[in-house]
C-alpha positions as CSV (number, residue, x, y, z in Angstrom):
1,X,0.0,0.0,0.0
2,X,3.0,2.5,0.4
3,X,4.0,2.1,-3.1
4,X,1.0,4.4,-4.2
5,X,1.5,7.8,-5.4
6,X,0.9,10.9,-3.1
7,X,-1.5,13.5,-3.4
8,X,0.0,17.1,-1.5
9,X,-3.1,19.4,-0.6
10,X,-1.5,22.7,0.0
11,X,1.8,22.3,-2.4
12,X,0.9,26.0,-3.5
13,X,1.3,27.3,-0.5
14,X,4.6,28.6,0.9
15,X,4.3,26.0,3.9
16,X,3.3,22.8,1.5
17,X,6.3,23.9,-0.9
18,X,8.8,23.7,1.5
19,X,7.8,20.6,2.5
20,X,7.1,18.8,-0.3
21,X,10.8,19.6,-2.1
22,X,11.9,18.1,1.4
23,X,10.0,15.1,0.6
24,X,10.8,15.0,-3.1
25,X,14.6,15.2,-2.2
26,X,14.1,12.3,0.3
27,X,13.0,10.2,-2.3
28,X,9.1,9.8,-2.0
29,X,6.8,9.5,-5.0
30,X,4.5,12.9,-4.7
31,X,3.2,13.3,-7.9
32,X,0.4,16.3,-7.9
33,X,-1.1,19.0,-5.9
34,X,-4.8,19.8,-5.0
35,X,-5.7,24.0,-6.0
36,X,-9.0,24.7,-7.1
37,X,-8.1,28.0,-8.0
38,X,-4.9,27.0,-9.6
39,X,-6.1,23.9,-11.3
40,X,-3.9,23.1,-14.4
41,X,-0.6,25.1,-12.8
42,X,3.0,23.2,-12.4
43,X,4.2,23.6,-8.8
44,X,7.6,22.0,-8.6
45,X,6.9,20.2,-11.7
46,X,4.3,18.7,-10.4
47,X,0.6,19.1,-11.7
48,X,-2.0,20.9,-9.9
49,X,-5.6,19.6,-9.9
50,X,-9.1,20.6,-9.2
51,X,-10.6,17.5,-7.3
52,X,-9.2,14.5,-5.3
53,X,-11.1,11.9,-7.3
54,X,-9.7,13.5,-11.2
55,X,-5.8,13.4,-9.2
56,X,-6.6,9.9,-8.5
57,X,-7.9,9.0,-11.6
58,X,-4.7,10.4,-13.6
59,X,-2.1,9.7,-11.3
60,X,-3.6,6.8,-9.1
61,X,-2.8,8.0,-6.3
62,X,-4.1,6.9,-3.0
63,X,-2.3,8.7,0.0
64,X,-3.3,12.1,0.8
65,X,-0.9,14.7,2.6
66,X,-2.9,18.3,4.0
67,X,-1.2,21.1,4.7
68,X,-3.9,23.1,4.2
69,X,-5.6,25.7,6.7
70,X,-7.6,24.3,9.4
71,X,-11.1,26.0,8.1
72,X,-10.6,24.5,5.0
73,X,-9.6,21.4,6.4
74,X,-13.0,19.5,6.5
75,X,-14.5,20.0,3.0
76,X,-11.0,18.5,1.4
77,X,-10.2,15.6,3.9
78,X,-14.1,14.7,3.2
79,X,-13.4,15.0,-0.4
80,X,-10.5,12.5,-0.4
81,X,-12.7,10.1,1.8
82,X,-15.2,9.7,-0.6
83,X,-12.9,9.8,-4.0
84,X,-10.8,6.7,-2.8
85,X,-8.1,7.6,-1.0
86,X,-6.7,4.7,2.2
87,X,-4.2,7.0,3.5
88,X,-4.6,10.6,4.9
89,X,-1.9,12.6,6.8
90,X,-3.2,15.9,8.6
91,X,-0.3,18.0,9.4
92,X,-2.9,21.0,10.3
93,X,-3.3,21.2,14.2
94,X,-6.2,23.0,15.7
95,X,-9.4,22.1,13.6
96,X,-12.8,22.8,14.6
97,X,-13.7,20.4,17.0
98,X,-17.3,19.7,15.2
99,X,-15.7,19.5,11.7
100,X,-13.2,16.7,12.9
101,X,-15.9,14.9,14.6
102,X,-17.4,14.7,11.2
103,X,-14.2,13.9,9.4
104,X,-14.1,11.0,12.4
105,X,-17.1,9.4,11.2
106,X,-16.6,8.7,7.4
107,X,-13.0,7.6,8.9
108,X,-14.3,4.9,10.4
109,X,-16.8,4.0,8.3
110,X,-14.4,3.5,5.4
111,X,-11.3,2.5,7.2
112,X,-9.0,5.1,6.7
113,X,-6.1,5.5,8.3
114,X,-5.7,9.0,9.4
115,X,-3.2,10.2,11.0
116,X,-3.4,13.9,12.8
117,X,-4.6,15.9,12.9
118,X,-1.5,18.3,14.1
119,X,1.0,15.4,13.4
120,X,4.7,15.4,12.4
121,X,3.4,12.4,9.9
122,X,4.8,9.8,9.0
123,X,8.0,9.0,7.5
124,X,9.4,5.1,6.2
125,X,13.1,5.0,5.5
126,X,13.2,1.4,4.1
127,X,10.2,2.9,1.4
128,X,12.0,6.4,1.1
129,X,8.5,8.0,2.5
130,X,8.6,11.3,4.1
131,X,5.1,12.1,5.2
132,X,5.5,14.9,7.0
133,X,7.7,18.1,8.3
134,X,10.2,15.5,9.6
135,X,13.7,16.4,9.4
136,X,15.6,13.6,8.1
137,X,19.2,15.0,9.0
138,X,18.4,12.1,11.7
139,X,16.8,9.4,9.3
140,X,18.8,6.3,9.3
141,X,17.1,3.0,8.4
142,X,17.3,0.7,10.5
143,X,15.3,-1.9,13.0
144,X,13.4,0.5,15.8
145,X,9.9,1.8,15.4
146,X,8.8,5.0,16.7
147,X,5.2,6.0,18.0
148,X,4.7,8.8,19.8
149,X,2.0,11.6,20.9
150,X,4.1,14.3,21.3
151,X,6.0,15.5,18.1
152,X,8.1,17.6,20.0
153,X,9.6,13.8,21.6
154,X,9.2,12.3,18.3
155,X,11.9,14.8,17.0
156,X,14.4,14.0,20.2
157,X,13.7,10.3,20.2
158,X,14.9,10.6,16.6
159,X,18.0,12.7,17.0
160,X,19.0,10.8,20.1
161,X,18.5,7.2,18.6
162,X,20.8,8.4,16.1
163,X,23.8,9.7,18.1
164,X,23.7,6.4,19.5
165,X,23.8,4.6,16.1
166,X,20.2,3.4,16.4
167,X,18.3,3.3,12.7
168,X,14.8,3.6,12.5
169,X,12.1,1.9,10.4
170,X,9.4,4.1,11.2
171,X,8.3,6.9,12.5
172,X,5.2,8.0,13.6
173,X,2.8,10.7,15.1
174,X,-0.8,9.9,16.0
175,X,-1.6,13.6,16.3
176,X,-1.5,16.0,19.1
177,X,-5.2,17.9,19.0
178,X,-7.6,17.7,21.2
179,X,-9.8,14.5,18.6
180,X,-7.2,12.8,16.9
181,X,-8.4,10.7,14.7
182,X,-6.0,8.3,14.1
183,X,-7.0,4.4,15.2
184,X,-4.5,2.0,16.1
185,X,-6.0,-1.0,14.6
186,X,-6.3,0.4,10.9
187,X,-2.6,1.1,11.4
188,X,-1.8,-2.9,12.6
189,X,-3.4,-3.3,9.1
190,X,-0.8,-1.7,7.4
191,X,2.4,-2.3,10.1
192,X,2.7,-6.1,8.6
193,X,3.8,-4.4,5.7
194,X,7.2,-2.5,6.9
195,X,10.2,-3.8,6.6
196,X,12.3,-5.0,9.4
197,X,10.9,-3.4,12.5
198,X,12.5,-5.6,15.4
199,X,11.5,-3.4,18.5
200,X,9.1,-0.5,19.1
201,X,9.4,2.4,21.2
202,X,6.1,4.1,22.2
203,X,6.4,7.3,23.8
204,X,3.4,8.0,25.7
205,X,1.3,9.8,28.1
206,X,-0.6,10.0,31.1
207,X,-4.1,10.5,29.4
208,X,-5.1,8.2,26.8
209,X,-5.4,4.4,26.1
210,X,-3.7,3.5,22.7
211,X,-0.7,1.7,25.3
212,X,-3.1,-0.7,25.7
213,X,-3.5,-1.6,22.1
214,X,0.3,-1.9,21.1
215,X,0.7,-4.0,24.5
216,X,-0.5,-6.8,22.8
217,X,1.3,-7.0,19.6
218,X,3.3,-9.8,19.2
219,X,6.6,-10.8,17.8
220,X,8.0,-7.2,18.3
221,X,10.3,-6.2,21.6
222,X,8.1,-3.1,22.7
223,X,9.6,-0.1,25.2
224,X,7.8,2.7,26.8
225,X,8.2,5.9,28.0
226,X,5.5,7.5,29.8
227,X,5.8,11.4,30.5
228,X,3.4,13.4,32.7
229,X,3.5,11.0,35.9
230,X,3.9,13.6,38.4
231,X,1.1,15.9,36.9
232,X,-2.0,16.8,39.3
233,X,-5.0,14.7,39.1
234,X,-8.1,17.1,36.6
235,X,-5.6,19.0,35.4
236,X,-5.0,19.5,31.4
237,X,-1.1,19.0,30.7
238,X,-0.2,19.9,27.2
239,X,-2.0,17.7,24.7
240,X,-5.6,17.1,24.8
241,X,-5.3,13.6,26.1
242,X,-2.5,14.0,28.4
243,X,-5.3,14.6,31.5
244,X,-4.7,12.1,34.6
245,X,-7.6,10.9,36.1
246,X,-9.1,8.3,38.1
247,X,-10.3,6.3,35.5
248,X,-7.1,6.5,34.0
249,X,-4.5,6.7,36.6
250,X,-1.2,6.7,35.7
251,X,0.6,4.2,37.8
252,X,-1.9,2.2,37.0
253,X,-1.3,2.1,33.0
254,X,2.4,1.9,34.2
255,X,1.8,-1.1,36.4
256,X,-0.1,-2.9,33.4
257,X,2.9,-1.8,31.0
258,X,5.3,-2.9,33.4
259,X,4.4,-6.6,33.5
260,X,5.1,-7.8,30.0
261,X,7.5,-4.8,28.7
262,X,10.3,-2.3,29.5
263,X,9.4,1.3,30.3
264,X,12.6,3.8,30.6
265,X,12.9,6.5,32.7
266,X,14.5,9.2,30.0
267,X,14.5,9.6,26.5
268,X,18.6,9.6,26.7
269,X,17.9,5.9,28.0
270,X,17.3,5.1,24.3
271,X,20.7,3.3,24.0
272,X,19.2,0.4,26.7
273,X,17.4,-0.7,23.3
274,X,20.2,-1.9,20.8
């Protein structure tokens, strides 16, 4: 499924430009851009289109990247939901919570894997897949899998896995507002398919259950690092989800981690995986 071509909505902008030459440079197949006002334009040779469903027709492309503005957000993500497209990577963070909700709906009615919104994305050395505002100074393939919340940690798990001569597989962020929409499960769909991931390391946080899912994949060394243990019960800490509460106390996600895999204490603790 990650051989398909990419579809950037928001190339035209200065924003989507920049990060779509990134991409380009890495290696990844993006092959047109989504304008409706500058339908039938070349943006870094690449052509611009005035619908999802005619860029998929031409191109075949099925994986969607937005880096479009948030109000604008819900009528194109919709769009690519019902022209066909599997894949859907939201970089745009703060979108209306009642559009999102929406967007949530046809996501899981058609199995889509969404990921965001307000994500890093998504990025698959062994593929040369940059999905995303990565910064692949620190991209080396190798065996470790990345999951994280936070993109902030994404980009230091990253740069410190690398000083320690760690590569990664993939790397991956489910989305930092307040409704992401990414699921876990449509993901497992897809994971089967990347290359030589050996061990996982989910960085996580006190609010929140997707733990629980990756607990029980099999086959795969998993390691944890939970931040936000010391926050005050009620009381919002950074992301959306990271709230600790009694129905979701944190030493008692920790405890249930604890029992089949390894959760370290700081992110500088990475070399403890090789």
């Amino acid at each position: 499924m990650f051989n398909f071509r990419i579809l950037s909505c928001g190339l035209t902008g200065s924003f989507g430009i920049f990060h779509t030459k990134v991409s380009l440079k890495y290696g990844t197949k993006i092959s047109c851009g989504l304008n409706y006002k500058k339908k039938g334009s070349m943006f870094l040779n690449l052509p611009i289109f005035s619908s999802s469903l005619k860029s998929l027709k031409i191109t075949n492309c099925r994986i969607s990247i937005i880096f479009i503005p948030s109000v604008f957000c819900k009528n194109i993500i919709l769009e690519n939901i019902f022209s066909g497209f599997k894949i859907i990577i939201c970089i745009t963070e703060n979108i209306p919570i009642f559009d999102i909700l929406e967007i949530k709906k046809y996501v899981n009615k058609y199995n889509i894997l969404f990921i965001g919104p307000n994500t890093p994305g998504l990025i698959l050395p062994s593929y040369k897949i940059r999905l995303g505002i990565f910064p692949v100074k620190y991209i080396k393939f190798g065996k470790l899998g990345i999951i994280s919340r936070s993109g902030t940690l994404m980009y230091e798990a990253i740069k410190i896995s690398f000083q320690v001569k760690i590569g990664q597989s993939f790397c991956l962020g489910i989305g930092g507002d307040y409704i992401p929409c990414f699921n876990i499960k449509n993901f497992l769909h897809y994971f089967t398919t990347i290359k030589d991931t050996k061990k996982i390391l989910i960085i996580g946080e006190i609010g929140g259950n997707f733990e629980n899912f990756l607990i029980k994949l099999k086959n795969k060394k998993l390691y944890f690092y939970i931040v936000g243990i010391f926050s005050p019960i009620e009381i919002k800490m950074g992301h959306a989800g990271a709230i600790n509460n009694k129905a979701n106390d944190i030493l008692k996600k920790i405890k249930k981690i604890k029992k089949k895999h390894l959760i370290i204490n700081d992110l500088k603790d990475i070399n403890l995986i090789k």
